[in-house]
Backbone atoms as SQL, in Angstrom:
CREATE TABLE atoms (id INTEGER PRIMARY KEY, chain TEXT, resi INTEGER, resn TEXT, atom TEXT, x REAL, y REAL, z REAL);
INSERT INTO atoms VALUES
  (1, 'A', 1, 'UNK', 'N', -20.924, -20.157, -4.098),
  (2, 'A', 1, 'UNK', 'CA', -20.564, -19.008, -4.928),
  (3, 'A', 1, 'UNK', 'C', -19.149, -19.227, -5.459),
  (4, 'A', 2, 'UNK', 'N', -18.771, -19.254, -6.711),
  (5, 'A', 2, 'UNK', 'CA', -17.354, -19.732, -7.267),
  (6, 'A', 2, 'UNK', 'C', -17.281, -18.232, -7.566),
  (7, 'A', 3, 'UNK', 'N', -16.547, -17.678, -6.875),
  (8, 'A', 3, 'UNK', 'CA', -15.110, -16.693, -7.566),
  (9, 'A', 3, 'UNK', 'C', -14.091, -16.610, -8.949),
  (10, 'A', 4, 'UNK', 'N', -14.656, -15.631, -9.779),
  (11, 'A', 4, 'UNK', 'CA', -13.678, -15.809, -10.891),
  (12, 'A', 4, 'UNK', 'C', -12.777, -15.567, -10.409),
  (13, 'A', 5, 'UNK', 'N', -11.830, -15.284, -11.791),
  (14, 'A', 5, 'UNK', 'CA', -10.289, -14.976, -11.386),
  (15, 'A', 5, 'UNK', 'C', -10.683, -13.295, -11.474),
  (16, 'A', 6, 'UNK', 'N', -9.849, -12.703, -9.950),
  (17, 'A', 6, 'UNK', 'CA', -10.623, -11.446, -9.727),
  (18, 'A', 6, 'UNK', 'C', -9.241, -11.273, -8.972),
  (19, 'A', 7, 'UNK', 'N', -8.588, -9.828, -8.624),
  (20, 'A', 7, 'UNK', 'CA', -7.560, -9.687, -7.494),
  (21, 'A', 7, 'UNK', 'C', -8.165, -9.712, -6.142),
  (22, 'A', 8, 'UNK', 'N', -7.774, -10.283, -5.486),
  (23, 'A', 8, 'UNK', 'CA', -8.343, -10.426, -3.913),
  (24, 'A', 8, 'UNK', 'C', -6.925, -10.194, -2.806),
  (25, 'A', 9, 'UNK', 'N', -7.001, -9.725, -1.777),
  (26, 'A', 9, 'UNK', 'CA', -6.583, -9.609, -0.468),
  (27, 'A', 9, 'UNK', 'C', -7.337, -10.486, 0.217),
  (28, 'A', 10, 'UNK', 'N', -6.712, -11.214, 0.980),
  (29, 'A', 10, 'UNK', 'CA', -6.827, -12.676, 2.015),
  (30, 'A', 10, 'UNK', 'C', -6.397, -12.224, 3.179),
  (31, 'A', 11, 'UNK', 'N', -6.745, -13.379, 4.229),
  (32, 'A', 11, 'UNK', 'CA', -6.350, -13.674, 5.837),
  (33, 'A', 11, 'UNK', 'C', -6.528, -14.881, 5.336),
  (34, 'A', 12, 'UNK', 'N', -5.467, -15.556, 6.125),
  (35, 'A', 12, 'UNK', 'CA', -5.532, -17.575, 6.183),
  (36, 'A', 12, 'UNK', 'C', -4.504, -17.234, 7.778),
  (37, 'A', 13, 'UNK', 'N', -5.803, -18.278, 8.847),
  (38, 'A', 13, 'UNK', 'CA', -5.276, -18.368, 9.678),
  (39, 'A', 13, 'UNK', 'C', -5.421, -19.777, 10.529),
  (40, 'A', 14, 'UNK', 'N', -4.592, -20.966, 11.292),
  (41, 'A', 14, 'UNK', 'CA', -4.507, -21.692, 11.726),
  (42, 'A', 14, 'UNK', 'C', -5.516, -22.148, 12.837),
  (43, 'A', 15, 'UNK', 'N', -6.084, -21.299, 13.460),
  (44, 'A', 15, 'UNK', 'CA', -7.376, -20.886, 13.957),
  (45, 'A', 15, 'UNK', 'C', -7.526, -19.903, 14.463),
  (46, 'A', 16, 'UNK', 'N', -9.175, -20.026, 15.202),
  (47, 'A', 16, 'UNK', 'CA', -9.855, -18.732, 15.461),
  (48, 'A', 16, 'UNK', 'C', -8.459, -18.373, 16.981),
  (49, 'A', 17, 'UNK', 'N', -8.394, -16.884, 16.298),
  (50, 'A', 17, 'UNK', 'CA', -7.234, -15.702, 16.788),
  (51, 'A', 17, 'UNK', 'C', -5.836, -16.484, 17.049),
  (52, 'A', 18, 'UNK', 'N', -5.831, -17.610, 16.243),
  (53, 'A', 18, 'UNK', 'CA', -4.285, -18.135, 15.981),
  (54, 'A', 18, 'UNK', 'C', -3.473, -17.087, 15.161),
  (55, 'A', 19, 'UNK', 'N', -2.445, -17.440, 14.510),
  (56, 'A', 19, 'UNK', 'CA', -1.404, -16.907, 13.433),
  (57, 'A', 19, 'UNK', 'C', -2.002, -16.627, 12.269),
  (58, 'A', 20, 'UNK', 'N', -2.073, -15.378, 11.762),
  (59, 'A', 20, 'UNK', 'CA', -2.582, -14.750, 10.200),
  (60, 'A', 20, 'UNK', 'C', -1.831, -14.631, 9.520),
  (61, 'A', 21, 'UNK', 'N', -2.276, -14.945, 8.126),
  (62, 'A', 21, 'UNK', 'CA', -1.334, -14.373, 7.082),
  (63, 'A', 21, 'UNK', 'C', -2.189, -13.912, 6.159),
  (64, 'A', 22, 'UNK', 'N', -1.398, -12.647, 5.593),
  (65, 'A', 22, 'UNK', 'CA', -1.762, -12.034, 4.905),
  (66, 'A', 22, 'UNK', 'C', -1.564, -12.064, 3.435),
  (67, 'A', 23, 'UNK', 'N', -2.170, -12.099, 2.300),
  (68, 'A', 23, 'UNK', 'CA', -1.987, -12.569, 1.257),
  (69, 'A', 23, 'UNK', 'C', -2.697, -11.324, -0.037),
  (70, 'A', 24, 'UNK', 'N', -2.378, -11.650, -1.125),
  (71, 'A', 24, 'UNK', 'CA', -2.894, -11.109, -2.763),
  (72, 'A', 24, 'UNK', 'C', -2.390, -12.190, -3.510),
  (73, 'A', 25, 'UNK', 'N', -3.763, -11.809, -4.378),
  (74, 'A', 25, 'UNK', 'CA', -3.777, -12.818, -5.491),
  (75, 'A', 25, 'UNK', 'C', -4.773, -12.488, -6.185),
  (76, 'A', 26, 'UNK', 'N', -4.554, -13.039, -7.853),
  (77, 'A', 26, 'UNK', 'CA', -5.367, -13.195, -8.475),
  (78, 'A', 26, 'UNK', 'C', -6.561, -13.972, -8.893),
  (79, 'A', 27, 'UNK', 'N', -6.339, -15.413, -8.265),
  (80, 'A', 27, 'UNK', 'CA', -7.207, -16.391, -8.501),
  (81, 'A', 27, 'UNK', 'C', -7.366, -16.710, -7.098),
  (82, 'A', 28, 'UNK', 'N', -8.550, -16.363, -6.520),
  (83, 'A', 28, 'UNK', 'CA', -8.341, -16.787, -4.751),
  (84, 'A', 28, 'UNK', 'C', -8.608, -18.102, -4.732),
  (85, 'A', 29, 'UNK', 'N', -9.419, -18.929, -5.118),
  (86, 'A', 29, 'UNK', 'CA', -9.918, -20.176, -5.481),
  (87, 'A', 29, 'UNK', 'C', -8.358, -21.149, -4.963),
  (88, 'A', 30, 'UNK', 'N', -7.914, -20.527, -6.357),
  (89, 'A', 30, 'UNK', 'CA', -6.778, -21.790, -6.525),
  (90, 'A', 30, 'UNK', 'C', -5.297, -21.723, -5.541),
  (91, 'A', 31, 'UNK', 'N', -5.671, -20.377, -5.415),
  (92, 'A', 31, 'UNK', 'CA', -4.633, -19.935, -3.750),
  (93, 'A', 31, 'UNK', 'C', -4.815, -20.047, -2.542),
  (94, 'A', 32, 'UNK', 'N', -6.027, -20.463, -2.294),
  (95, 'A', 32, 'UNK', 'CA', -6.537, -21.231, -0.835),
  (96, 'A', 32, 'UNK', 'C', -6.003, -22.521, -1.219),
  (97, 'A', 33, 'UNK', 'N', -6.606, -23.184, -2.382),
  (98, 'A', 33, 'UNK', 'CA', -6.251, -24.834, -2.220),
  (99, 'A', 33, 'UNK', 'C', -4.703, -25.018, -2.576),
  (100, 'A', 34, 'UNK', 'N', -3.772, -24.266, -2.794),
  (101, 'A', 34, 'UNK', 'CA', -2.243, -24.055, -2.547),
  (102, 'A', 34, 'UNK', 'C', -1.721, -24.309, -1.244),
  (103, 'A', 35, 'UNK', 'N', -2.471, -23.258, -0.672),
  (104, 'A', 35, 'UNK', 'CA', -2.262, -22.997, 1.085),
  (105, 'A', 35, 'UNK', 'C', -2.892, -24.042, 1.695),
  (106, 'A', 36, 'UNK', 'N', -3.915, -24.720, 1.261),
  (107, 'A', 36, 'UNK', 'CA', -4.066, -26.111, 2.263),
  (108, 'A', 36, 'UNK', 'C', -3.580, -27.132, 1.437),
  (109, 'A', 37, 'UNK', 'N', -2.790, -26.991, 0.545),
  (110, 'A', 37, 'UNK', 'CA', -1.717, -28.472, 0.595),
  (111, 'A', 37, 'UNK', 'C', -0.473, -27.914, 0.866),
  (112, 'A', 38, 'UNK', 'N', -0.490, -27.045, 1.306),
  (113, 'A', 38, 'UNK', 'CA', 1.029, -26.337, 2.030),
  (114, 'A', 38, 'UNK', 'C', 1.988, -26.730, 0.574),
  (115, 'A', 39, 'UNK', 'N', 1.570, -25.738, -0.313),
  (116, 'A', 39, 'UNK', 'CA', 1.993, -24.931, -1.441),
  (117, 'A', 39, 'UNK', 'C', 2.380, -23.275, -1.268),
  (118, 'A', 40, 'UNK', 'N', 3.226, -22.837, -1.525),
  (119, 'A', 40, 'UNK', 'CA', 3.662, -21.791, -2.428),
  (120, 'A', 40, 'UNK', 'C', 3.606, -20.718, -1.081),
  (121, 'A', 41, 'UNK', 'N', 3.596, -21.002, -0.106),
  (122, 'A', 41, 'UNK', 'CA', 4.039, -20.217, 0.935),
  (123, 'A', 41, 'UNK', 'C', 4.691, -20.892, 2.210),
  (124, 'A', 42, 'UNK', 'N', 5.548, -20.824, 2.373),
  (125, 'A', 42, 'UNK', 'CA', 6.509, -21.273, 3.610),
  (126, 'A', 42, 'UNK', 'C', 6.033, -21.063, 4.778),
  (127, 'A', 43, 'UNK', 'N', 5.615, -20.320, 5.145),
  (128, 'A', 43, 'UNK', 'CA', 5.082, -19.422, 6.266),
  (129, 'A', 43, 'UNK', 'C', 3.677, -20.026, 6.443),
  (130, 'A', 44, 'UNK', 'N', 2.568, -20.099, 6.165),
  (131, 'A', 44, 'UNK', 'CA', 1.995, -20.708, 6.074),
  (132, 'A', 44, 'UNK', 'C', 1.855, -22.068, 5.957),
  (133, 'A', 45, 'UNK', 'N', 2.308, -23.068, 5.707),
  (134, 'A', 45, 'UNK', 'CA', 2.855, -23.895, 5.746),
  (135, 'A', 45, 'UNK', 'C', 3.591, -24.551, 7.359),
  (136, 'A', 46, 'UNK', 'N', 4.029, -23.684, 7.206),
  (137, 'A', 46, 'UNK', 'CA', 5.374, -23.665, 8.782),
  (138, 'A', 46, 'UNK', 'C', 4.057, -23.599, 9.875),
  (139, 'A', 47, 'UNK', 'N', 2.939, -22.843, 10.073),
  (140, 'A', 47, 'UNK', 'CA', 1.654, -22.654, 11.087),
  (141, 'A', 47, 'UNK', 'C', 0.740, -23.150, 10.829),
  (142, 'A', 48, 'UNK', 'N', 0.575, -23.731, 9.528),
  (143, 'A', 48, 'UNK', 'CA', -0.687, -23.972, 9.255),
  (144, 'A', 48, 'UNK', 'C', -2.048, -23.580, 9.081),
  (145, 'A', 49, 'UNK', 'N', -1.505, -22.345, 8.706),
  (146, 'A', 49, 'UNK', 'CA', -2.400, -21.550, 8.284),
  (147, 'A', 49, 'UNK', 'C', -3.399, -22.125, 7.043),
  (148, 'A', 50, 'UNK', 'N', -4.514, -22.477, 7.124),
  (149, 'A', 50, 'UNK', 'CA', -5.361, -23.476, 5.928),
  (150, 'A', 50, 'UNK', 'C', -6.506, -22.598, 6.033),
  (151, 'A', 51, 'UNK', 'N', -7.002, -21.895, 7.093),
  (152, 'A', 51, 'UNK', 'CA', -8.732, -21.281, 7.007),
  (153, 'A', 51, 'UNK', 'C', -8.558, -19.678, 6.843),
  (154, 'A', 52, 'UNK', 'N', -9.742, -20.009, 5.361),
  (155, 'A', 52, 'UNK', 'CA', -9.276, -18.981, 4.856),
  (156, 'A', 52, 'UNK', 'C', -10.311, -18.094, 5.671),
  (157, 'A', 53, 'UNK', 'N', -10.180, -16.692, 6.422),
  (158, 'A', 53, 'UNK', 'CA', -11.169, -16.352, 7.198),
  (159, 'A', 53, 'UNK', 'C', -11.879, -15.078, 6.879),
  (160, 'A', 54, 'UNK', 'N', -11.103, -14.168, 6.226),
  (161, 'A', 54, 'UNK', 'CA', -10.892, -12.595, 5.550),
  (162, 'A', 54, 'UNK', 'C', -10.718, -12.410, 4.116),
  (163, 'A', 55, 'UNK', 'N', -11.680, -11.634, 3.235),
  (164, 'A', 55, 'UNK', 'CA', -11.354, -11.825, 1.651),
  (165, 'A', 55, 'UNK', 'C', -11.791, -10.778, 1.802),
  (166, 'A', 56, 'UNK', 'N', -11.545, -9.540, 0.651),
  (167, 'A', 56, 'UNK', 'CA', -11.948, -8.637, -0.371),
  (168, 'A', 56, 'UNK', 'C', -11.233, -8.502, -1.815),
  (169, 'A', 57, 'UNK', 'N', -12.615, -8.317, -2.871),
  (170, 'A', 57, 'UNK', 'CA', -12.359, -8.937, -4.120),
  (171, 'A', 57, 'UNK', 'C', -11.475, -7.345, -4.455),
  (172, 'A', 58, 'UNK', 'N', -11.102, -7.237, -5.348),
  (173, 'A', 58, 'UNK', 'CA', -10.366, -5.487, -5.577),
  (174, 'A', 58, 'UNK', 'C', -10.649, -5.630, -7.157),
  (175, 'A', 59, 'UNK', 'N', -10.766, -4.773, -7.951),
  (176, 'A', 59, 'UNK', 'CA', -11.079, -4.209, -9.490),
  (177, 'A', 59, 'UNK', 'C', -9.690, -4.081, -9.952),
  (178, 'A', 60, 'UNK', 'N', -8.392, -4.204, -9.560),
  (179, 'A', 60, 'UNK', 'CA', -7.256, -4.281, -9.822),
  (180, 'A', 60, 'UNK', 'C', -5.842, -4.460, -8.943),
  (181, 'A', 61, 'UNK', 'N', -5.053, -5.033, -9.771),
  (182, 'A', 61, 'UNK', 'CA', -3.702, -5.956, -9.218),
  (183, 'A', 61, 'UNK', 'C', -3.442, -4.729, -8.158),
  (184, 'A', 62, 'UNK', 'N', -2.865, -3.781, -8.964),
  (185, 'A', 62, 'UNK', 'CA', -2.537, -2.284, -8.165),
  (186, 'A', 62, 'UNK', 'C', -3.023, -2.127, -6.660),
  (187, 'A', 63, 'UNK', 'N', -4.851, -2.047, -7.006),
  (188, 'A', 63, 'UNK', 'CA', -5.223, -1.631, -5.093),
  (189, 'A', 63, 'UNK', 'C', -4.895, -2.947, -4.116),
  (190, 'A', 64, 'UNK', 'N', -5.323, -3.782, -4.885),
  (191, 'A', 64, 'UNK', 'CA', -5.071, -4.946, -3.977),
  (192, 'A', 64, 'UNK', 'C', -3.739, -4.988, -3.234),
  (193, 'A', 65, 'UNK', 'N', -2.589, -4.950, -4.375),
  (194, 'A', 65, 'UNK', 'CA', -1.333, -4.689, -3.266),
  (195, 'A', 65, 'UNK', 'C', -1.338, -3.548, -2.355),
  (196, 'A', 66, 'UNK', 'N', -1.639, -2.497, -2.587),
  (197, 'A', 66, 'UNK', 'CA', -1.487, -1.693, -1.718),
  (198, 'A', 66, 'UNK', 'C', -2.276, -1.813, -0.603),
  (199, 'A', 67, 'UNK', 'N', -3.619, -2.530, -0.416),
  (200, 'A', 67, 'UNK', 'CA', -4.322, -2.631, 0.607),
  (201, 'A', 67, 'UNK', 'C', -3.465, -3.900, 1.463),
  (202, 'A', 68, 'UNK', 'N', -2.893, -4.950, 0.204),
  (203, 'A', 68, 'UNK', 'CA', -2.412, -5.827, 1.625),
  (204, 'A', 68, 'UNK', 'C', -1.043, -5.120, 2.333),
  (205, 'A', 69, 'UNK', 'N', -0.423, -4.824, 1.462),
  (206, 'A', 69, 'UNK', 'CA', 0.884, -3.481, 1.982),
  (207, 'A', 69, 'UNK', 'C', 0.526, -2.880, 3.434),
  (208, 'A', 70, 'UNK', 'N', -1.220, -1.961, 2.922),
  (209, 'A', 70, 'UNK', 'CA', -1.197, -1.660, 4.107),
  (210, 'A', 70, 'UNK', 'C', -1.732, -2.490, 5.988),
  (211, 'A', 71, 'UNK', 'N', -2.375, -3.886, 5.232),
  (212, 'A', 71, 'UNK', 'CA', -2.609, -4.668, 5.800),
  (213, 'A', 71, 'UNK', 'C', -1.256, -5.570, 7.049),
  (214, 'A', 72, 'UNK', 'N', -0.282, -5.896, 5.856),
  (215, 'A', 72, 'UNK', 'CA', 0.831, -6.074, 6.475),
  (216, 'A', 72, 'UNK', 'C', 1.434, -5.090, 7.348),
  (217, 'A', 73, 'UNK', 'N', 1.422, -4.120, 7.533),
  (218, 'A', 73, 'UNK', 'CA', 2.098, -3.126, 8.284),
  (219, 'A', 73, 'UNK', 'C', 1.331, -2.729, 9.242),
  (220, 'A', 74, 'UNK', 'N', 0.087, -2.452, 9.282),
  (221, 'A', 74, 'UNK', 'CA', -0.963, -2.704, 9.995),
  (222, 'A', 74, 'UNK', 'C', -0.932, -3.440, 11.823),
  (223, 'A', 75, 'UNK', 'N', -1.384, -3.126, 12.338),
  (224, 'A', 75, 'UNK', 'CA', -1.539, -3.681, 13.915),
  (225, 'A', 75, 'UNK', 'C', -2.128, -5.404, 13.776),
  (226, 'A', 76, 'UNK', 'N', -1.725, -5.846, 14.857),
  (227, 'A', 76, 'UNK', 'CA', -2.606, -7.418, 14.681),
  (228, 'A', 76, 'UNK', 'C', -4.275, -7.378, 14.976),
  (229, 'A', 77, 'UNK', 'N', -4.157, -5.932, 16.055),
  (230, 'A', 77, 'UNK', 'CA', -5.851, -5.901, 16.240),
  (231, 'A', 77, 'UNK', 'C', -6.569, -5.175, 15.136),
  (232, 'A', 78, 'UNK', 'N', -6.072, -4.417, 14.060),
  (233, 'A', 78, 'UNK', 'CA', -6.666, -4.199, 13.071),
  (234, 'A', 78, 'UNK', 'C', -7.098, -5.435, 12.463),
  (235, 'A', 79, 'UNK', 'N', -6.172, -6.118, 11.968),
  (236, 'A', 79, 'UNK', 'CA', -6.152, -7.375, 11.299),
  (237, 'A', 79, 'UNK', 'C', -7.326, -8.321, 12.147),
  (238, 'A', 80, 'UNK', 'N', -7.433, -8.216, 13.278),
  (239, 'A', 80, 'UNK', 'CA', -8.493, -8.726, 14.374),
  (240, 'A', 80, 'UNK', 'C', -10.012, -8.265, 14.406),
  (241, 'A', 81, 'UNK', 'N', -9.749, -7.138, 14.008),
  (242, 'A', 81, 'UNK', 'CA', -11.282, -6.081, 13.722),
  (243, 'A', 81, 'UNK', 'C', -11.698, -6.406, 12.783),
  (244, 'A', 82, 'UNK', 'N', -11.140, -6.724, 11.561),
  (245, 'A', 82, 'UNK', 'CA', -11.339, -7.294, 10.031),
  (246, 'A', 82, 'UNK', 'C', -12.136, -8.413, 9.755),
  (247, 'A', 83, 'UNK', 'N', -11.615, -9.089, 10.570),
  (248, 'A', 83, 'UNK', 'CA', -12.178, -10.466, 11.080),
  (249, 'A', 83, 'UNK', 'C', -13.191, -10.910, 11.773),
  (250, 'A', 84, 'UNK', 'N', -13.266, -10.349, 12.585),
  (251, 'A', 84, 'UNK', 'CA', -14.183, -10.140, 13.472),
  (252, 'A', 84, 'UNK', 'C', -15.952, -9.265, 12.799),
  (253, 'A', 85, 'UNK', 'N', -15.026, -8.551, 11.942),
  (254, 'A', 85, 'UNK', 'CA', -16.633, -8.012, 11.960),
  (255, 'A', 85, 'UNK', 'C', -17.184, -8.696, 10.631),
  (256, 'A', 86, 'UNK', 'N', -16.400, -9.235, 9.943),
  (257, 'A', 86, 'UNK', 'CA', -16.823, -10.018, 8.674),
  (258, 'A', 86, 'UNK', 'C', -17.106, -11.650, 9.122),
  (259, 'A', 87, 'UNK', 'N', -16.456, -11.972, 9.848),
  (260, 'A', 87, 'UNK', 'CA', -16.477, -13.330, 10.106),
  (261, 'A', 87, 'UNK', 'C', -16.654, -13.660, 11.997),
  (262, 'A', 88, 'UNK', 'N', -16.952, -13.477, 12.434),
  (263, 'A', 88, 'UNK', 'CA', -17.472, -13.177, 13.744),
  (264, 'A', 88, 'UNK', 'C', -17.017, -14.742, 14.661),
  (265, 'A', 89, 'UNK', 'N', -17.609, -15.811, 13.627),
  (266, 'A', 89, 'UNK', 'CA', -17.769, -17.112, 13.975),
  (267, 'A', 89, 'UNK', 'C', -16.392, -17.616, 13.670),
  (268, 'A', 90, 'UNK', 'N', -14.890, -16.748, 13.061),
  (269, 'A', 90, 'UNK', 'CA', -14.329, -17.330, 12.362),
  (270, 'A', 90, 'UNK', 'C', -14.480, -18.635, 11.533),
  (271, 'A', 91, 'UNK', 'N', -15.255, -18.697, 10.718),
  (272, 'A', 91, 'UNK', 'CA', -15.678, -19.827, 9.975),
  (273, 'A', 91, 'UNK', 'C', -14.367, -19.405, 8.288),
  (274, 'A', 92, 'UNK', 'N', -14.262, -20.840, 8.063),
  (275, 'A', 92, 'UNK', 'CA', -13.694, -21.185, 7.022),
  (276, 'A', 92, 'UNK', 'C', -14.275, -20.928, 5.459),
  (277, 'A', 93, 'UNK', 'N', -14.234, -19.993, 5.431),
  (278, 'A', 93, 'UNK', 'CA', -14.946, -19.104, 3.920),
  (279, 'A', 93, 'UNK', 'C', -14.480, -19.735, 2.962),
  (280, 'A', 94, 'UNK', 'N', -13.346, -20.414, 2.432),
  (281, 'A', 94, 'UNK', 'CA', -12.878, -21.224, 1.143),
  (282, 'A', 94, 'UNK', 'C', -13.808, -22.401, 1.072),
  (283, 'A', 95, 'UNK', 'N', -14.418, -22.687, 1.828),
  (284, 'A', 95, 'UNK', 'CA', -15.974, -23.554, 1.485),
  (285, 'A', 95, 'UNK', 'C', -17.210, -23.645, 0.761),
  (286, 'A', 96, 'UNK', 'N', -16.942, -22.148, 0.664),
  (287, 'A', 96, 'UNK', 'CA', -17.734, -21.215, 0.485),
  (288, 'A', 96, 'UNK', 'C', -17.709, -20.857, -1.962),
  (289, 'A', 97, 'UNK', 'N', -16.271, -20.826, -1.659),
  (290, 'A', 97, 'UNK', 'CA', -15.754, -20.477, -2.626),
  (291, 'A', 97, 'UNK', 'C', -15.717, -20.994, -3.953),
  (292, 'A', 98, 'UNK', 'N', -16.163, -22.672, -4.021),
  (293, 'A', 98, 'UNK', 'CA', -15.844, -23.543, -5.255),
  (294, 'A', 98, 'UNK', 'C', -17.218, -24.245, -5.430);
């Protein structure tokens, strides 16, 4: 399934219940393969955060930030519940994507 260019909220995490990061973007495609050549985020990069594990597509720039806003501020076991119930197996969804 290839993803247009759509606003999305991300999780990219180093592994299953390793270090998350939380992300927005417009082109998720080309912002996963950023994040696994340890592009355009430091932080990621720095953990190795490469699997992408958590996505929702959003209808605009606007909700999307505010959902990762509230994502970031958010508990780690929220961020854990997210995951978990979408991706269970933590499997690498940017596989998925192109």
């Amino acid at each position: 399934m290839r993803v247009e260019r759509q606003p999305a909220v991300y999780m990219m995490a180093n592994r299953r219940n390793g270090t998350i990061y939380v992300g927005v973007t417009s082109d998720l495609v080309r912002r996963v393969a950023q994040h696994r050549g340890g592009e355009g985020s430091g932080f990621t990069a720095r953990y190795g955060c490469r699997m992408l594990v958590w996505f929702e597509m959003w209808g605009s720039m606007e909700g999307a930030i505010a959902r990762e806003k509230r994502l970031k501020t958010g508990s780690r076991r929220g961020k854990l519940a997210l995951i978990e119930a979408g991706n269970p197996e933590w499997e690498d969804l940017g596989f998925g994507l192109v």
